[in-house]
MIKEDO-44988 format. One line per 5 residues: their letters; for each residue x, y, z of N, C-alpha, C. Coordinates in nm, 3 decimals. Each point is the difference from the previous one (the first is absolute). Layout:
A) X:Y:Z:X:Y:Z:X:Y:Z  ...
END
This chain:
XXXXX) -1.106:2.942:1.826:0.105:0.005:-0.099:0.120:-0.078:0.054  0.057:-0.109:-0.085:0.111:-0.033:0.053:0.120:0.009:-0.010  0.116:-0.071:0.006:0.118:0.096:-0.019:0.034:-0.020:-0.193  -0.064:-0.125:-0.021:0.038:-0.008:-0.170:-0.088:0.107:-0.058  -0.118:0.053:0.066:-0.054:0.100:-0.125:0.034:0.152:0.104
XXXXX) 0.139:0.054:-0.017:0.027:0.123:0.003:-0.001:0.064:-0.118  -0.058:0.138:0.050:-0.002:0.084:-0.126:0.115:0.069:-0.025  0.049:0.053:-0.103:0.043:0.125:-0.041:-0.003:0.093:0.035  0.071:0.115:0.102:-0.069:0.123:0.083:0.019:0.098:-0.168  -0.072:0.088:0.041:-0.051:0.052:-0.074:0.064:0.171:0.000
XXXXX) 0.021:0.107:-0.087:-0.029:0.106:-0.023:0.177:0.040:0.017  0.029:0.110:-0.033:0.131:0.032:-0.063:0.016:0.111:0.095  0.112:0.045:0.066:-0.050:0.108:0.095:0.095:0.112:-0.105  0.076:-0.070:-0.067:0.102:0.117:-0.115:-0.111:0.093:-0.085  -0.085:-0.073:0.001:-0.127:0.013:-0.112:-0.062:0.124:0.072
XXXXX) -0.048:-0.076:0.134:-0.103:0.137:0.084:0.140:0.118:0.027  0.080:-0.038:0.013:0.140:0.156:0.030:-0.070:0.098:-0.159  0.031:-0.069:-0.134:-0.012:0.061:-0.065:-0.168:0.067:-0.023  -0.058:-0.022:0.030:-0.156:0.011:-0.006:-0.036:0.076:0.047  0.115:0.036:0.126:-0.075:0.093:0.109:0.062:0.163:-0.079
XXXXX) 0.172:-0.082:-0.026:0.076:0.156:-0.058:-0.074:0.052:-0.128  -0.085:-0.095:-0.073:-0.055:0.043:-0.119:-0.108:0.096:0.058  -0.078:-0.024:0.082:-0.145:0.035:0.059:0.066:0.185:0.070  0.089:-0.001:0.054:0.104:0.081:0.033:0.020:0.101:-0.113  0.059:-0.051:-0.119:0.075:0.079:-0.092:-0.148:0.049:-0.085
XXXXX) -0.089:-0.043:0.010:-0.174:-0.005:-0.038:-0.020:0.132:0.023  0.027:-0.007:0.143:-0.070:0.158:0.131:0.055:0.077:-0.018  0.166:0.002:-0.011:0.092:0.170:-0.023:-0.087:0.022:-0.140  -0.015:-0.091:-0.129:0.003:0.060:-0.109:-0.123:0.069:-0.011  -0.123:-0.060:0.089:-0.123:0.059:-0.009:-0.006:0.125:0.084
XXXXX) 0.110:0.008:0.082:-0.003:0.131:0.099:0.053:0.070:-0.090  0.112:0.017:-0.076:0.044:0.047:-0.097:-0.117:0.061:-0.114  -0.073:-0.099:-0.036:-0.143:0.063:-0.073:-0.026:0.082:0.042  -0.060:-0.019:0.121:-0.102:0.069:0.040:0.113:0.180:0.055  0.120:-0.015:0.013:0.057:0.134:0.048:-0.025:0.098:-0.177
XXXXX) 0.023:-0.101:-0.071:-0.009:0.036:-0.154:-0.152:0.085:-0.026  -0.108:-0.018:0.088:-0.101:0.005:-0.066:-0.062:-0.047:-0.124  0.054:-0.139:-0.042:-0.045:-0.064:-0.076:0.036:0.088:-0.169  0.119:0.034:0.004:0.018:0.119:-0.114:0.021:-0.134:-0.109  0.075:-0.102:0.039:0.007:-0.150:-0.082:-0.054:-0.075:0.061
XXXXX) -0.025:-0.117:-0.069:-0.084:-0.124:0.031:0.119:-0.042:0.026  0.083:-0.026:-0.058:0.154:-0.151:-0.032:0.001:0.002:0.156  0.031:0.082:0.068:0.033:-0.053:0.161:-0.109:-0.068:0.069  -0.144:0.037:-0.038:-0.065:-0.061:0.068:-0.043:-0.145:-0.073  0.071:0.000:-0.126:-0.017:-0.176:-0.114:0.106:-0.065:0.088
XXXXX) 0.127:0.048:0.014:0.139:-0.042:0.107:-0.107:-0.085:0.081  -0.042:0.064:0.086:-0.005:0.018:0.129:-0.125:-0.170:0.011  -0.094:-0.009:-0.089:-0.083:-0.075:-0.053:0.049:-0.134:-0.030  0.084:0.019:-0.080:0.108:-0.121:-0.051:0.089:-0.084:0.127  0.062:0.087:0.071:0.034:-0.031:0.110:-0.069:-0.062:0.085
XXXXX) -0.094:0.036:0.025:-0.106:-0.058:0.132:-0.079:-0.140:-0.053  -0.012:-0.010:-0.188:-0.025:-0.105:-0.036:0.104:-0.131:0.015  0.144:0.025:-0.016:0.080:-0.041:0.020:0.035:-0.076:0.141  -0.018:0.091:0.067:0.018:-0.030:0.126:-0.166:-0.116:0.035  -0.041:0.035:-0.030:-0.132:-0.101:0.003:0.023:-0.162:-0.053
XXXXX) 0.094:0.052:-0.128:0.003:-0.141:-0.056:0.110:-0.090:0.103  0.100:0.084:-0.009:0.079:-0.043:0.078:-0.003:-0.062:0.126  -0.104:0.023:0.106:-0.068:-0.041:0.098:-0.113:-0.128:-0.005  -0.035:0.006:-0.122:-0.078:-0.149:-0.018:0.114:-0.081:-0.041  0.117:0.043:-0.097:0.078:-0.109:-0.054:0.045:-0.075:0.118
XXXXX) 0.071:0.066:0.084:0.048:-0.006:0.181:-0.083:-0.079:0.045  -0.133:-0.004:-0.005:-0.089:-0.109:0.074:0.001:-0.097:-0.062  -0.031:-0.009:-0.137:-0.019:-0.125:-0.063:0.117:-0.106:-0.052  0.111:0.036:-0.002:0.125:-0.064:-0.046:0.041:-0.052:0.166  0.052:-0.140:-0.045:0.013:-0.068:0.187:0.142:0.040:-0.030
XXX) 0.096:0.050:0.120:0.093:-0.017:0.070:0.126:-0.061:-0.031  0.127:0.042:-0.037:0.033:-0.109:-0.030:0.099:0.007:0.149  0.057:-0.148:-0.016:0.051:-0.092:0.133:0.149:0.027:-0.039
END
């Protein structure tokens, strides 16, 4: 590789901060379920939504390059 074909570094680290606090805010709400005994679903839909979120959020982070 030479110096004219540098890449773009890659991945957002603001992105993985939030990804991780989502994955985070995921676990209290499902611990929260589960202290509930599952008397509602909504905390454990929360809790679902969140962790999808945080998922997306973690590919967006990889795939969007960097900015300079």
């Amino acid at each position: 590789m030479t110096g004219e074909e540098t890449r773009r570094p890659r991945g957002w680290v603001s992105l993985y901060v939030a990804s991780f606090l989502l994955m985070v805010s995921a676990a209290v709400v499902l611990v929260l379920a589960a202290r509930d005994l599952f008397r509602s679903l909504t905390p454990l839909w929360v809790s679902v939504s969140l962790s999808a979120a945080a998922i997306i959020a973690a590919v967006i982070g990889v795939v969007l390059p960097r900015k300079r």
